[in-house]
Structures are given as C-alpha cells and as structure tokens.
C-alpha positions in Angstrom: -1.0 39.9 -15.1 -2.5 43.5 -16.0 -2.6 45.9 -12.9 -4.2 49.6 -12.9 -1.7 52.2 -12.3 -2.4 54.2 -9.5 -1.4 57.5 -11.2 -2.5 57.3 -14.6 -5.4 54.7 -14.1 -4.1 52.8 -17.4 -3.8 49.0 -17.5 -0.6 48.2 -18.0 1.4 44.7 -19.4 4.6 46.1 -18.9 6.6 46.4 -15.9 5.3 47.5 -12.8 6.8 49.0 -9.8 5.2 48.8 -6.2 5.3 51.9 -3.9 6.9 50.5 -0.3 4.8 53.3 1.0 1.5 52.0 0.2 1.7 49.5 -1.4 0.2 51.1 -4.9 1.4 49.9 -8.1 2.9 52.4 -11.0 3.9 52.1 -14.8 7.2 52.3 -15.7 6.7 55.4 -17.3 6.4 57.3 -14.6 9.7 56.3 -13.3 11.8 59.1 -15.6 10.1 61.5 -13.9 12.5 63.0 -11.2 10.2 62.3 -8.7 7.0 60.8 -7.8 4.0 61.5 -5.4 2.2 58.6 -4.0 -1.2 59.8 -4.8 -2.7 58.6 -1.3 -0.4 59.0 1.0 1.7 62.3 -0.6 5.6 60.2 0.1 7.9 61.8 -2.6 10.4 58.9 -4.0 13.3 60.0 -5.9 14.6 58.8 -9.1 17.4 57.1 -6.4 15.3 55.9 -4.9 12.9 54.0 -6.9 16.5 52.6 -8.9 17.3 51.4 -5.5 14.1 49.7 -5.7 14.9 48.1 -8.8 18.2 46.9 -7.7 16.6 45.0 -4.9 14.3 43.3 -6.8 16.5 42.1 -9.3 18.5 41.2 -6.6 15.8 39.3 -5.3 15.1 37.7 -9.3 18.6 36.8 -9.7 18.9 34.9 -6.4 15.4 33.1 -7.4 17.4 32.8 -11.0 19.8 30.6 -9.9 18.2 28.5 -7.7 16.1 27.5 -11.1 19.8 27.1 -12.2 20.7 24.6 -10.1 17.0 22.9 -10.0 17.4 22.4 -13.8 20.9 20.8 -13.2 20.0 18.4 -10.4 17.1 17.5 -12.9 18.8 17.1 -16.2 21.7 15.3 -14.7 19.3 12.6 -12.9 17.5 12.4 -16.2 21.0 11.7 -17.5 21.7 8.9 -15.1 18.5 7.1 -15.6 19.3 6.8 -19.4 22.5 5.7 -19.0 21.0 2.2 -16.7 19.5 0.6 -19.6 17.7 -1.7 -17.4 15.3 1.7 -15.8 11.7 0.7 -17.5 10.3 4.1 -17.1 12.9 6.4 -19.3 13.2 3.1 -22.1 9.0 4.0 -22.9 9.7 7.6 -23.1 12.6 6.7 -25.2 10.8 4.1 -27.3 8.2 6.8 -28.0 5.5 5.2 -26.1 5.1 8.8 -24.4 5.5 11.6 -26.9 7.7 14.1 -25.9 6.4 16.7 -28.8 3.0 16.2 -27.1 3.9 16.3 -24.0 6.3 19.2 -24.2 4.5 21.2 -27.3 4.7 24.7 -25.4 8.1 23.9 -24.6 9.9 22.9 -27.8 8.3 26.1 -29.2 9.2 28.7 -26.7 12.9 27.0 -26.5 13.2 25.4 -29.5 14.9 22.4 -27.6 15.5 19.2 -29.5 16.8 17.0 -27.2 18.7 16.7 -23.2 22.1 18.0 -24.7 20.3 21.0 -26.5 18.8 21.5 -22.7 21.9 21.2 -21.3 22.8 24.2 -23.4 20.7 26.2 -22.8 20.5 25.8 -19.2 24.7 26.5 -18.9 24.0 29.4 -21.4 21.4 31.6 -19.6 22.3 31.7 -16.0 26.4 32.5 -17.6 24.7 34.9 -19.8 22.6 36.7 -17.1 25.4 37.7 -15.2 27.7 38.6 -17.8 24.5 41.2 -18.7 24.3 42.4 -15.2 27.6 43.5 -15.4 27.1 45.9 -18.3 25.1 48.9 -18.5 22.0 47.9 -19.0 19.2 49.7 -18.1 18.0 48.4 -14.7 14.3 48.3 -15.6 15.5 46.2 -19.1 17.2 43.8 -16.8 14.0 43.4 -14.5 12.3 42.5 -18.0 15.3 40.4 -18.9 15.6 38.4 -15.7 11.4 37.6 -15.5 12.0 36.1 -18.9 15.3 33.7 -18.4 13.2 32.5 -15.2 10.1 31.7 -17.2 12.6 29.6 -19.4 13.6 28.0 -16.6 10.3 27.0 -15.8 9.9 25.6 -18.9 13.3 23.6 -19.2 12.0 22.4 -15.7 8.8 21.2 -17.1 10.3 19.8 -20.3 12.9 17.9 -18.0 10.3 16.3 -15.1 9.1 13.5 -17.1 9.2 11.3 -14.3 6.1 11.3 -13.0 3.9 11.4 -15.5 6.6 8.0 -17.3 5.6 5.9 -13.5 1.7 6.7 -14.1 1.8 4.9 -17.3 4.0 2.0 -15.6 1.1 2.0 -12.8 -1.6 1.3 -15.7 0.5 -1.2 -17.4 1.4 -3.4 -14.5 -2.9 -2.9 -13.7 -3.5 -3.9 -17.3 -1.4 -7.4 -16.6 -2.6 -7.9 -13.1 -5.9 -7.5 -14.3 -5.8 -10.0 -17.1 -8.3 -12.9 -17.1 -9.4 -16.5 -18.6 -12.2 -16.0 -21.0 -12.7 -19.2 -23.2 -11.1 -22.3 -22.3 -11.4 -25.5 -24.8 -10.1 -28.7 -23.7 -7.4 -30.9 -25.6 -7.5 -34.4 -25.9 -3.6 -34.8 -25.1 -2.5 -33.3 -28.6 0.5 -31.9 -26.6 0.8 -28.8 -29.0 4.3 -26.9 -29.4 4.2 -23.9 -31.8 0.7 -21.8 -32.9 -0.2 -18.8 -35.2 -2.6 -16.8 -35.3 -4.8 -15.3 -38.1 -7.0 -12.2 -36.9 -8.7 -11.7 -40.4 -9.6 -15.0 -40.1 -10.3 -15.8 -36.6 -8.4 -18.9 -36.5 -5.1 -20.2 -34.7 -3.2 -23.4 -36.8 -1.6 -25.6 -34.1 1.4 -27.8 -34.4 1.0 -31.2 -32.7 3.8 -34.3 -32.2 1.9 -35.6 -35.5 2.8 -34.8 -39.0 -0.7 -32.9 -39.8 -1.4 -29.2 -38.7 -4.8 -28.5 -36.6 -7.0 -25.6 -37.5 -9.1 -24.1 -34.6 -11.8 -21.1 -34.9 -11.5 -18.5 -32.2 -15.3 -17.7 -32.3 -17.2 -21.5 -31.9 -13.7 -22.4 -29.7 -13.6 -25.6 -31.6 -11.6 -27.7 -34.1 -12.8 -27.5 -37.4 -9.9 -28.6 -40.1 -6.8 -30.1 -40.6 -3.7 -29.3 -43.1 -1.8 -32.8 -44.4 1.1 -33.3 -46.3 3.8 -33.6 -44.0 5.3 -37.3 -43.7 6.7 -36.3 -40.0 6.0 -34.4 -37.2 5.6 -30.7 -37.8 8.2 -29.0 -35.7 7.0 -25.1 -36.3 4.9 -23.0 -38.3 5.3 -19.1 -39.6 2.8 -16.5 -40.8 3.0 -15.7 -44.2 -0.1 -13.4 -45.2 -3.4 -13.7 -44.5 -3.8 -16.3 -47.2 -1.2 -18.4 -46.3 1.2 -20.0 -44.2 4.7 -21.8 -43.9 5.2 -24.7 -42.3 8.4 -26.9 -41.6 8.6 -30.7 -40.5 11.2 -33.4 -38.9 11.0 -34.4 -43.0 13.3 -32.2 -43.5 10.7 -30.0 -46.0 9.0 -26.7 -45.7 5.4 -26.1 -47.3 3.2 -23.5 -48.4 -0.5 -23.6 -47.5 -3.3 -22.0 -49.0 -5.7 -21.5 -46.3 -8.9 -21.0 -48.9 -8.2 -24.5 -50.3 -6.4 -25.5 -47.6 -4.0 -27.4 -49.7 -0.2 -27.5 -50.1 0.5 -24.6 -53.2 4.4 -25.2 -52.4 7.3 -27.4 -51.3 10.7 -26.2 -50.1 13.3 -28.4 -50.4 17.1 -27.9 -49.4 17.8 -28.4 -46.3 19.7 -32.0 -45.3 18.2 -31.8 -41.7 14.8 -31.7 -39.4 13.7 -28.1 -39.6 13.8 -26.9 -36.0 12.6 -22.9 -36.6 10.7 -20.7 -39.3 10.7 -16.6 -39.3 9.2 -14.3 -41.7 11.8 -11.9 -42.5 10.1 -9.5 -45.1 7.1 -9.6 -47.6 7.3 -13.0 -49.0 10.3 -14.0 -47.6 11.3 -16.3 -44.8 14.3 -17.9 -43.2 14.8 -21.2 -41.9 16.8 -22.7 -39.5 17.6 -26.4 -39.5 19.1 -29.6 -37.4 21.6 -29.1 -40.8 23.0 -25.8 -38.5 22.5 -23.6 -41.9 20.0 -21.0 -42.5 18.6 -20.4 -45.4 16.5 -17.8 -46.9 13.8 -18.5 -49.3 11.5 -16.6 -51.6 7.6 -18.0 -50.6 6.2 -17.7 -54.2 8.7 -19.2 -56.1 10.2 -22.0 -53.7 13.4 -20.6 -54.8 16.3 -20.4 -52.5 18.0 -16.7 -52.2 20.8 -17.3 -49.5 22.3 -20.3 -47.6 24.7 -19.6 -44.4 26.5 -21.9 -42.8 25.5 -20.2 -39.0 26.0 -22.5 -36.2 28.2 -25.3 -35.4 24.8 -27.3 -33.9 21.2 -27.1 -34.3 19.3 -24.1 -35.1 17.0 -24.1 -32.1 14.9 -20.2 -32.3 15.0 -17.1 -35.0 13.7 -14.1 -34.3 13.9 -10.6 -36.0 13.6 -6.9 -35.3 10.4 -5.3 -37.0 12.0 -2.2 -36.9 15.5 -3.0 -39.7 15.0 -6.1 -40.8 17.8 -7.5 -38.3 18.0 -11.3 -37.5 18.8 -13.1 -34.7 19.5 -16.8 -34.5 20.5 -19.2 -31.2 21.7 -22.5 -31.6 22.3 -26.1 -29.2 26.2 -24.6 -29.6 25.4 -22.2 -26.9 25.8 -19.0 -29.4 23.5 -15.9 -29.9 24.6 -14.2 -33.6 22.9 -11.3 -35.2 22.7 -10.8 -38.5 22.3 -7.5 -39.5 20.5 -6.5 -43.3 22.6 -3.2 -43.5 25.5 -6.2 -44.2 22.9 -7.8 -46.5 23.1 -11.3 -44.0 26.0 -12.1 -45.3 28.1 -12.5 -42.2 28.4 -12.8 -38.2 28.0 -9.4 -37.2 28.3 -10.5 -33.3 28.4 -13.4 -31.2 27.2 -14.3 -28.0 28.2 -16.9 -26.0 25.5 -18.1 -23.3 27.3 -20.6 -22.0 24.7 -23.1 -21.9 23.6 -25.0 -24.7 19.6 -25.5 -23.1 18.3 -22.2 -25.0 14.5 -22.5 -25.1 14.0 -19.1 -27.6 15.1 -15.6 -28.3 13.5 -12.6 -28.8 14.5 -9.4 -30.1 12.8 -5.8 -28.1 12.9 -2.4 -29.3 16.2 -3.2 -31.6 17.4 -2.5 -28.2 17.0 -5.8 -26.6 17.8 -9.7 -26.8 16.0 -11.6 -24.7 17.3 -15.5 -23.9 15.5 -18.4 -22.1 16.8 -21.4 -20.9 15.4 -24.6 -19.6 16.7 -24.4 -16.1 14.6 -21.0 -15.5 16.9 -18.4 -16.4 16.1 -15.6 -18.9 19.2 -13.5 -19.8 18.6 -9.9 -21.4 21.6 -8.5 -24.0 22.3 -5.6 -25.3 21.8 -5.5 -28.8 24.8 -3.2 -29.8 27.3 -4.7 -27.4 26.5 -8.4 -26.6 26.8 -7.5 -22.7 24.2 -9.1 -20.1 22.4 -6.3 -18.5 20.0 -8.2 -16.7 19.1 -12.3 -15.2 15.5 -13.3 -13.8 15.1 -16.2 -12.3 11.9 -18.6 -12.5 11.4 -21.5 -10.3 9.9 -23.6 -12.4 11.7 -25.1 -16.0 10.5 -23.0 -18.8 8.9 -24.4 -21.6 8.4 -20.6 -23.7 8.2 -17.2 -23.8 6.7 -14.1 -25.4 6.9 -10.3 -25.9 4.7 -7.8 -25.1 6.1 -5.7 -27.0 4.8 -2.3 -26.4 4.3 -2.8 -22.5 8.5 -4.3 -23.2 7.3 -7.4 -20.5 8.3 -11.3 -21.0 5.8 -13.3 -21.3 6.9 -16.9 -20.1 5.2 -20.4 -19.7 6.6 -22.9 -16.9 6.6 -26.5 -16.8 3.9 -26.8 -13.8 1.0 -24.3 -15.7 2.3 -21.4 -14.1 2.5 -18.1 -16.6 5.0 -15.3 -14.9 4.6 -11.6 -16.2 8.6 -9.8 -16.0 8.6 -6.0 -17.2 11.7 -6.3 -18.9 13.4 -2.8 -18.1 13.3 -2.5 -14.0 13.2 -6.8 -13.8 9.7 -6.9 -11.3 7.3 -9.8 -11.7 4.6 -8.0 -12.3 2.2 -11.3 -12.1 2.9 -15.2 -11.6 -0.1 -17.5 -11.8 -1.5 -20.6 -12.2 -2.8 -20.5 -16.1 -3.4 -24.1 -16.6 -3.1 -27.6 -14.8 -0.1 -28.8 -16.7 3.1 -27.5 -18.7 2.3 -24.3 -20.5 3.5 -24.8 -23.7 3.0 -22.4 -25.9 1.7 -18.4 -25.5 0.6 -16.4 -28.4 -0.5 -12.7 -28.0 -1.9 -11.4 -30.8 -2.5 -7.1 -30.1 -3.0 -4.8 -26.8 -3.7 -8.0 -24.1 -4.8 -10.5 -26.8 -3.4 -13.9 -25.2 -3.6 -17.3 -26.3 -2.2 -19.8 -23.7 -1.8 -23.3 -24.6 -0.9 -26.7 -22.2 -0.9 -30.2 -23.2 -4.8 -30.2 -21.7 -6.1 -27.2 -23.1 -6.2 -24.4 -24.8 -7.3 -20.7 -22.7 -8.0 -16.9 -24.4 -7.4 -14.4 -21.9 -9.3 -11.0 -21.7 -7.9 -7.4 -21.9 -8.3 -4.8 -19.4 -11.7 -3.6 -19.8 -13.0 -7.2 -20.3 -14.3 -6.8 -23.7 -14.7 -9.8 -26.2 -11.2 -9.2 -27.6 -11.9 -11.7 -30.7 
C-alpha cells in the first residue's frame, strides 16, 4: 500500500521504514543518509540505528516466515492423506475435475507456476531453506526486508492453492440437497408388464421397455403413455442397448440379437452366433456392441453389417452384466461364476487383464466410475466397490432390502439402487453416506434409468414414475 513520506512528501511503493519516535513513515532513500531528523519531533536516528531497526523487523518477518512454513506443511501433508483414502468423496471430485483447479487457483498457478501437490511440495521445502541460507550472506538488509515480504506472499498463495477443502464440502452440501430434494413428477400405471431393462432416447422423447414377453414396448415421455410396439423376437427379450438415435439393439432368450429402426420401426438386422439366451448388451464404440450370453462368451459385433469382429471365451458360467468406461473404451464383464474381469482396449480385448473374485455367484450388475471405480451388487443387499487398477475392495454398503438394480450418477459419483419392497436408496460412492432412502413405488423397483443432471426414470412392476431435478423444472 502507497504511504507519503514524511520528509520528502513523495508516495512511495517501495519499502518503507517507520520512525519508533513518532510513528512517521520514510522512504528508503533516506536511510543512506548518516542520519535522520524526525521532522516533528527533531529525534536524530543514526545509520545504526535505523539497521537495527531493520534487523528487528526481519526478525519479526522471518519468525512470521516460518510459521507460513509449517502452515503450508500441515496443509499439503493432510491434502496428501486425503488422496491417498480413495474412499474421501470430497478430494475424488476435485480430482475427477468436477472443481477446476486452473479456475480456482488462476492467480496462483501464474505467480508460482505450480503444476501439481509435488511441484508445491517443492517449492514450499525450497523457500523457507533458501531464505535462511540468504540471511546468512551479505545481503543488504533492506534487500532482505524486500526478499522476505515476497517468500511470505508466496506462502500465502501456496496456502490458498492448498485449502481446497472447504470450498470441495460446499459442492458435496449442494449435491446431497440436489438428491434430497428430488421428487415424483409423472407417474403412469402398468398393467403388471413386470418390465426389467429400459432405454432412453432424449431426441426422441421415448423410453423402449423390455417385458417377460418376446415384443419390446415403446412409451412417449411427453403424453406418458404407450404408443408402439417392436416384434420379431420369438422369446422373451432379456435386454436392450442404445445404438444411435435411429436405432437400437436388442437381445432375446432366442438366442438372437436385432437391429431396429425406430423410423419404421422394423427389424433392419439379425445377429446370429451365439449358442445361448443372451443375458446382457453394451455399446462399446460407434457402431459397435458386445454381447454377453448364457453360452459364457462375449462377442463383439459390428451393428451395420451383422458381422462378428471378436469372440472370447470369458467366463466359466453365464454372462449376467457388461459395463464399460466412457473415458478408454475399457470393459468390464461379471458372470453367475462369481468373477469380475476387465478387459482393457489398450490389449485390443484380447485377454484377462484382471480378475476378481466376489465370492458369491448372486451378482445383480456392475458398473464402472471415473475409470477409477467398479461398482458390484448382489441380491442379498451388498454392493462392493473395487479398485479399478488393483482388484482390492475399498468399500461394502449394506441395504436391507434384496436389490433388484442399480445406477450411476455419474458426475455426483452416487449409486443409484432399487430394492425389492419399492424402496430407492441414494449412496455417495466416495465417503459411503446414504444420502436418501425412500419409498419410490409400492412394489419391487425394477429398473432406474437416469438420463442427464437429475433426469430419473424409476420403474416397478405397477408403474412407471419420472422424477424432477432440483429446481423443479419440466426436465423432459
């Protein structure tokens, strides 16, 4: 801050030295004069004396210097800790970019030019070391005053760049809000179709429903009413998989996979291969998806052409769930044999590239998080979360109820998951609270489908329920 010297009536941005004897601030300058007369009160201070002066205060600086030290320590090394528990929510959204540290820390990066915690970590070893290496040479008192105000303004801002914290636990306050706040908006009542897999099309505004019979349903979001049917299969349809906004995939207890064009609403294509039910579809990349099947193979096909790319024999039992990670391509697969394997592109699919064993061969579905995370549920009420890299369990929640499915929330990183008595429970994956458990609908919840932001589609064997988003907007 600019302050008038008292002797030369100049505003000054550079150091400034205060006169014990009144109190009067001076420029620099007029320190290498040998001496200096208080203009209002007439004390002489010597050249001595106002180096004794400086001393003092650097003193003072170098004392406030490392106690910024040791703030910035204590700070980076609980920073540390909190990444290294993989299950802390808060520092996994920073991490996942959900929070951006180049806006939040914009100032920061460009007065230190810090990348990341181990570039902090540097720095902050670095200047306190450096500090008092400098005081030991012959520097020029006033140049160290100059020196010391800037390594503590650094400090400040390793400080600020470190405390994430806080602002990290406001945005968990406003998810949790967002999910506590979530409620019914439409409701349309079944006729006991007792409906097991959906998708939803957003361009279209419709959701295709898989029922216990061997045609699909087609149902418009706006009018909340039936309107269509897709037939072709000679069994039940078992799931069903988004293809593009023209189309969609569609696999049976026939043992055959089809391609429907939802203009004509006909069958455009016929996959054929597999010896077995198929129990799971996923849509790996642009026309591509992967099947799993009672056979225990997968197999990857090519949507335009029918043709088959890749077969792998994956599991020694049924295929029950696929799931893949949006951010490399990487596929997971579980299976009635207990296992979780992933499948990674990098190895082109070709083999294992780990194993999980869960144990228990009642796996309800998988889903991947974050190519961070595996989620597992089981029909007893456990959900188990992996770690991706490793295999290890890192977490268990426990339901009360048998659960009939799940889904991610991807961005908020919550499960989703539906319970045999109507219940819905809300976990945030990361710190393992409930944010929310309710009574959604009257009997087993099904199926859940969320579409974007809180976009939710709950089905039951009764009914089928769209839930609102925060701000209760139409959200269709």
């Amino acid at each position: 801050m600019s302050t008038v010297c008292k002797l030369c009536f100049k505003t000054t941005k550079s150091y400034q030295l205060i006169l014990p004897c009144c109190g009067f601030t001076i420029c620099y300058e007029h320190y290498q004069s040998s001496s200096i007369k208080c203009p209002i009160c007439k004390f002489n201070l010597t050249q001595d004396q106002i180096s004794n002066l400086l001393s003092s205060k650097n003193e003072k600086s170098l004392n406030k210097l490392s106690t910024k030290n040791q703030e910035s320590k204590a700070l980076l090394e609980k920073i540390k800790q909190i990444i290294a528990r993989p299950t802390d929510y808060v520092t996994k959204i920073a991490l996942n970019g959900i929070i951006s540290k180049q806006e939040a820390l914009e100032w920061t990066l460009k007065e230190l030019e810090i990348i990341d915690l181990n570039d902090a970590e540097l720095k902050i070893n670095y200047l306190y070391q450096d500090t008092l290496n400098l005081k030991k040479t012959s520097i020029d008192k006033y140049e160290f005053e100059i020196f010391l105000e800037r390594r503590l303004k650094i400090y400040d801002c390793i400080i600020s760049y470190l405390d994430l914290e806080k602002r990290l636990n406001s945005l968990t306050s406003l998810i949790n809000y967002k999910w506590k706040n979530l409620k019914e908006t439409k409701k349309f009542s079944l006729s006991s179709m007792n409906i097991h897999s959906i998708e939803y099309f957003a361009s279209r505004k419709i959701l295709i429903l898989c029922t216990e019979s061997s045609s699909i349903k087609l149902f418009n979001t706006i009018s909340f009413q039936l309107f269509g049917e897709l037939e072709g299969h000679l069994d039940t349809v078992t799931c069903i998989q988004y293809i593009n906004d023209n189309s969609v995939a569609s696999g049976s207890k026939d043992k055959t996979i089809m391609i429907w064009d939802l203009d004509s609403n006909k069958c455009v294509n016929t996959l054929l291969g597999h010896n077995g039910e198929i129990t799971c579809l996923i849509k790996l990349k642009v026309q591509i998806i992967v099947s799993g099947s009672d056979d225990r193979t997968l197999r990857f096909w090519k949507t335009k052409t029918g043709e088959c790319l890749k077969v792998i024999n994956a599991h020694s039992n049924t295929i029950i769930s696929l799931d893949r990670y949006y951010e490399n391509f990487d596929l997971i697969s579980s299976s009635k044999d207990g296992t979780i394997k992933l499948w990674k592109k990098d190895e082109n699919y070709e083999k294992c590239h780990l194993t999980i064993d869960t144990l228990s061969s009642k796996i309800i579905a998988i889903r991947g998080i974050n190519d961070t995370f595996i989620v597992c549920a089981f029909h007893n009420g456990l959900i188990n979360v992996y770690e991706k890299s490793t295999g290890q369990i890192i977490n268990v929640y426990g339901c009360n109820e048998f659960i009939k499915c799940i889904e991610i929330s991807i961005l908020d990183s919550c499960i989703l998951v539906g319970l045999n008595d109507g219940s819905m429970q809300i976990i945030n994956v990361y710190s393992g609270q409930c944010i929310r458990k309710f009574k959604a609908h009257t009997s087993s919840l099904n199926c859940l489908f969320k579409c974007s932001n809180l976009k939710l589609f709950s089905i039951s064997k009764n009914s089928i329920k769209l839930w609102n988003d925060l701000y209760n907007k139409s959200i269709l």
